[in-house]
MARBA-698059 format. One record per residue (C-alpha): residue in one letter; chain; x, y, z. Coordinates in nm, 4 decimals, padded with zeros to 6 digits. Each point is the difference from the previous one (the first is absolute). Layout:
N
SITE residuo cadena        x        y        z
SITE       A      A        X        Y        Z
...
% end
This chain:
81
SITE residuo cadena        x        y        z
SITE       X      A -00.2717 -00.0757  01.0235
SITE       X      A -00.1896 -00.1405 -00.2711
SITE       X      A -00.2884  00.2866  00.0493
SITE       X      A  00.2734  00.2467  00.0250
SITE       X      A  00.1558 -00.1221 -00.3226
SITE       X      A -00.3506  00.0232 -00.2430
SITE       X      A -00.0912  00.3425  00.1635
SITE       X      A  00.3498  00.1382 -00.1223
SITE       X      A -00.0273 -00.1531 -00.3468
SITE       X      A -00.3320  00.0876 -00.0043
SITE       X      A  00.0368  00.3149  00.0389
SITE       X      A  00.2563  00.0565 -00.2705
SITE       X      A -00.1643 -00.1495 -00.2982
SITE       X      A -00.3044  00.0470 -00.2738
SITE       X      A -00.1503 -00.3287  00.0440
SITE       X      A  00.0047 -00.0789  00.3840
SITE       X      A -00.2455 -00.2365 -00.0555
SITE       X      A  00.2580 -00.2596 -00.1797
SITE       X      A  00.2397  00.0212  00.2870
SITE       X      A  00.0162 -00.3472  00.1352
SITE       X      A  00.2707 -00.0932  00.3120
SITE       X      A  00.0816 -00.3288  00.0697
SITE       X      A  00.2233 -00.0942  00.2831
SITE       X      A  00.2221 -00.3366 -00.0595
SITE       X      A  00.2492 -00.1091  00.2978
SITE       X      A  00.3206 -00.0818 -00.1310
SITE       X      A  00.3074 -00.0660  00.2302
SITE       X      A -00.1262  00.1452  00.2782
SITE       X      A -00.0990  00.3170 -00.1616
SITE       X      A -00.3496  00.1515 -00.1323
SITE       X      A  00.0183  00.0856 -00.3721
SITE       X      A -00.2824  00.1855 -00.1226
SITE       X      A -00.0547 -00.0832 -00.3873
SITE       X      A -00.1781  00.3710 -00.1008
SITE       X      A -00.2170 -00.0830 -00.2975
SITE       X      A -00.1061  00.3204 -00.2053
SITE       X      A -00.1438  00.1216 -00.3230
SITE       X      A  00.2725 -00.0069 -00.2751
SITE       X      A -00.0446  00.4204 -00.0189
SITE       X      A  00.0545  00.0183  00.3520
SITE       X      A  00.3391 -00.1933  00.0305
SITE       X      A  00.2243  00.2896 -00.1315
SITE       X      A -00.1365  00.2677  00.2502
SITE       X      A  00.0411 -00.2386  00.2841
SITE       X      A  00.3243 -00.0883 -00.0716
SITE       X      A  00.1224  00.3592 -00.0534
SITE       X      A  00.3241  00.1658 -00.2035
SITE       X      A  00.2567 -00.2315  00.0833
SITE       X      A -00.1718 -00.1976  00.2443
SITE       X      A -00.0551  00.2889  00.2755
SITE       X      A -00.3515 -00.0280  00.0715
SITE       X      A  00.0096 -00.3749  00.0304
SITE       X      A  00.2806 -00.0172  00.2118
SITE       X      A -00.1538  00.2946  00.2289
SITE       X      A -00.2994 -00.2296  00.0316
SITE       X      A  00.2596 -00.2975  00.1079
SITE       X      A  00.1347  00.2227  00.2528
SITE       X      A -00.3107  00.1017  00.1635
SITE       X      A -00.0941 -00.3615  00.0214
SITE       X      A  00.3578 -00.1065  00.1364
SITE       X      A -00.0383  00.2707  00.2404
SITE       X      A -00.3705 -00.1380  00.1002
SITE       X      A  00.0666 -00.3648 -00.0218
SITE       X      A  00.3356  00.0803  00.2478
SITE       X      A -00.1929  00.1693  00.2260
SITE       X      A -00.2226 -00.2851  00.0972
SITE       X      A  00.2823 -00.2783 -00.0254
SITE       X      A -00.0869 -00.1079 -00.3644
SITE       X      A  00.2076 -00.0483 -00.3308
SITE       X      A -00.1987  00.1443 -00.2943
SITE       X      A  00.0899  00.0423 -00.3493
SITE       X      A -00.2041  00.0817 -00.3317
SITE       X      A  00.0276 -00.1233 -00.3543
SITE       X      A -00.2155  00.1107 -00.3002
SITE       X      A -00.1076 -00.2259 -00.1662
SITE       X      A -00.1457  00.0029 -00.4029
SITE       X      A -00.1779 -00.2515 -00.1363
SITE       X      A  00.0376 -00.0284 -00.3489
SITE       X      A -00.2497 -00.1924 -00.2087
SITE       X      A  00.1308 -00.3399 -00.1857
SITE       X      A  00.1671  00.0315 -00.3565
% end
């Protein structure tokens, strides 16, 4: 899932190179912690959240498929103040 997951984001943004997915297990499920150039965070989440939640479906849809719980969180690191 995880390949699937980069090759998508990949895919949709300027700077594929900075895409970075981490999965964490929490409860039972995979959470995938997308780390992405700062420009690249508004195209992959979308107007009003579309693309990013079409990407959580195909990934539900995936992760169901082979008896898995899968779930994906983007995640900005912001630099100390």
């Amino acid at each position: 899932m995880q390949a699937f997951l980069e090759y998508v984001v990949k895919g949709l943004v300027q700077n594929p190179e900075a895409v970075s997915v981490t999965p964490v297990e929490r409860e039972g499920m995979t959470v995938y912690e997308l780390r992405l150039d700062q420009q690249d965070v508004g195209k992959i989440i979308g107007r009003h959240g579309v693309t990013i939640n079409a990407i959580r479906s195909l990934l539900l849809a995936g992760s169901a498929k082979k008896g898995l719980r899968c779930s994906v969180e983007i995640v900005e690191d912001r630099p100390a103040a």
